[in-house]
C-alpha positions as semicolon CSV with decimal commas, in nm:
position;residue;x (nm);y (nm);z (nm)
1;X;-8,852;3,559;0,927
2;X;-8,536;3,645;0,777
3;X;-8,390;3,309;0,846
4;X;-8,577;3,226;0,511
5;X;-8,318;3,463;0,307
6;X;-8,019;3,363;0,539
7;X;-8,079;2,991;0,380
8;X;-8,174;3,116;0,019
9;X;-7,791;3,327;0,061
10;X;-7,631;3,001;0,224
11;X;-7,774;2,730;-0,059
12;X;-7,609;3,024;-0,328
13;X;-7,259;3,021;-0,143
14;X;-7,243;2,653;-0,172
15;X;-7,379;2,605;-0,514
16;X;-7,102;2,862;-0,627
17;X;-6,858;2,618;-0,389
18;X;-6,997;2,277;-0,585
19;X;-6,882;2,458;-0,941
20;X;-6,537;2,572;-0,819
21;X;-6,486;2,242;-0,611
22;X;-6,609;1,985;-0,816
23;X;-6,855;1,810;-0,626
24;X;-7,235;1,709;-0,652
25;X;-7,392;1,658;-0,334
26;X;-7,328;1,797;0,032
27;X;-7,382;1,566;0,328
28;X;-7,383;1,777;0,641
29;X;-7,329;2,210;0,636
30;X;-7,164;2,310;0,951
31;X;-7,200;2,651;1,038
32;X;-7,135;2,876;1,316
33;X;-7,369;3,150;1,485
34;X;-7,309;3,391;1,760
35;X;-7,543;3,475;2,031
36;X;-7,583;3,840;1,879
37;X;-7,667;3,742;1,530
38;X;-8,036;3,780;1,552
39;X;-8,069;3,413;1,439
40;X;-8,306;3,205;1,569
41;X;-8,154;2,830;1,536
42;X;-8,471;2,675;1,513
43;X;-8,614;2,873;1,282
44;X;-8,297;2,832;1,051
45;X;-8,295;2,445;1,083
46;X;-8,682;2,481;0,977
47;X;-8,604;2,730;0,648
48;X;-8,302;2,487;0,553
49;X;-8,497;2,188;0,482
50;X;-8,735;2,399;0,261
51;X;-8,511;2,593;0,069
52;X;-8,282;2,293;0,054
53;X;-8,577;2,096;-0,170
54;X;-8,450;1,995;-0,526
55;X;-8,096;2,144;-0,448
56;X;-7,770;1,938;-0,428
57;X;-7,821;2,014;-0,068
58;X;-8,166;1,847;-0,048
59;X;-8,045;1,560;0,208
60;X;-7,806;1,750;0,421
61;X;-7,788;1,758;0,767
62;X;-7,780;2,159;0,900
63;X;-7,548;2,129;1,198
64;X;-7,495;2,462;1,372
65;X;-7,194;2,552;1,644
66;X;-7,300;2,818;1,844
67;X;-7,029;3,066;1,937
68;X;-7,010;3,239;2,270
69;X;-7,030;3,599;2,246
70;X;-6,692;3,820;2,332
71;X;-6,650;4,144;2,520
72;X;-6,386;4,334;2,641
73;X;-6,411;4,490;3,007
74;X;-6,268;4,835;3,040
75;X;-6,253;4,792;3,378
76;X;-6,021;4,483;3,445
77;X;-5,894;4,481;3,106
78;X;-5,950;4,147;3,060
79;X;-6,163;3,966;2,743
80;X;-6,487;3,781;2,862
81;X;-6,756;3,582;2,740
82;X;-7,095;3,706;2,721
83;X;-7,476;3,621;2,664
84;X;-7,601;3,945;2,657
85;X;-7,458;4,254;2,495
86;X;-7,561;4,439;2,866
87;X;-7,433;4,178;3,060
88;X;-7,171;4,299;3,348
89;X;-6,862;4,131;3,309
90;X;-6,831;3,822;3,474
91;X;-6,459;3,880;3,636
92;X;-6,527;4,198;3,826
93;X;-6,913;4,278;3,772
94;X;-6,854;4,615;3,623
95;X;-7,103;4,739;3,354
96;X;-6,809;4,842;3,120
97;X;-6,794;4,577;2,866
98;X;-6,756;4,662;2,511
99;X;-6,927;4,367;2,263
100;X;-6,658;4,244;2,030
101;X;-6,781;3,927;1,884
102;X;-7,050;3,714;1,883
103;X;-7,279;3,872;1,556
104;X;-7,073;3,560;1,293
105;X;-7,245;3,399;1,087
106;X;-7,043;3,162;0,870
107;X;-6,992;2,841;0,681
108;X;-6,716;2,645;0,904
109;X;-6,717;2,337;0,695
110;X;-6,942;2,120;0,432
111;X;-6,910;1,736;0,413
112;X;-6,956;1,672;0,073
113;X;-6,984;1,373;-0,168
């Protein structure tokens, strides 16, 4: 369960945030995930309020965009949106689609107080 370490990195990134920033407490995290990032949500949501005990982020609310995943299709030149990284492009069903997003993982925003 690496979702365990993805919150231990996360609670680091926004203590270093709280010293540069000024602030004490965070209300909500808002992060985003693509479909490729090997994350499962659940699990994450589950890891954050352990790892979150006797932090600054102890009450916050884990709120989590997911992002669609990209490709680009060789074969009608065109950018698409994928689940899968196998997935046949939705435009013209050809099997030519190269993955070029959708593996993020980031901190979009923190509510603090």
């Amino acid at each position: 369960m690496h979702e365990m370490s993805i919150c231990e990195s996360l609670i680091q990134v926004i203590e270093e945030q709280a010293k540069t920033k000024k602030f004490n407490r965070v209300k909500t995290v808002f992060i985003e995930v693509g479909p490729f990032a090997g994350i499962e949500i659940d699990a994450l949501k589950f890891c954050f309020d352990i790892v979150c005990r006797n932090t600054l982020i102890e009450s916050a609310k884990l709120e989590v965009l997911e992002l669609p995943g990209k490709g680009w299709c060789f074969e009608c030149q065109q950018e698409v949106n994928i689940s899968d990284r196998f997935d046949p492009c939705p435009i013209c069903n050809g099997f030519s689609v190269q993955s070029r997003g959708g593996d993020e993982l980031r901190i979009k925003e923190l509510e603090v107080y």
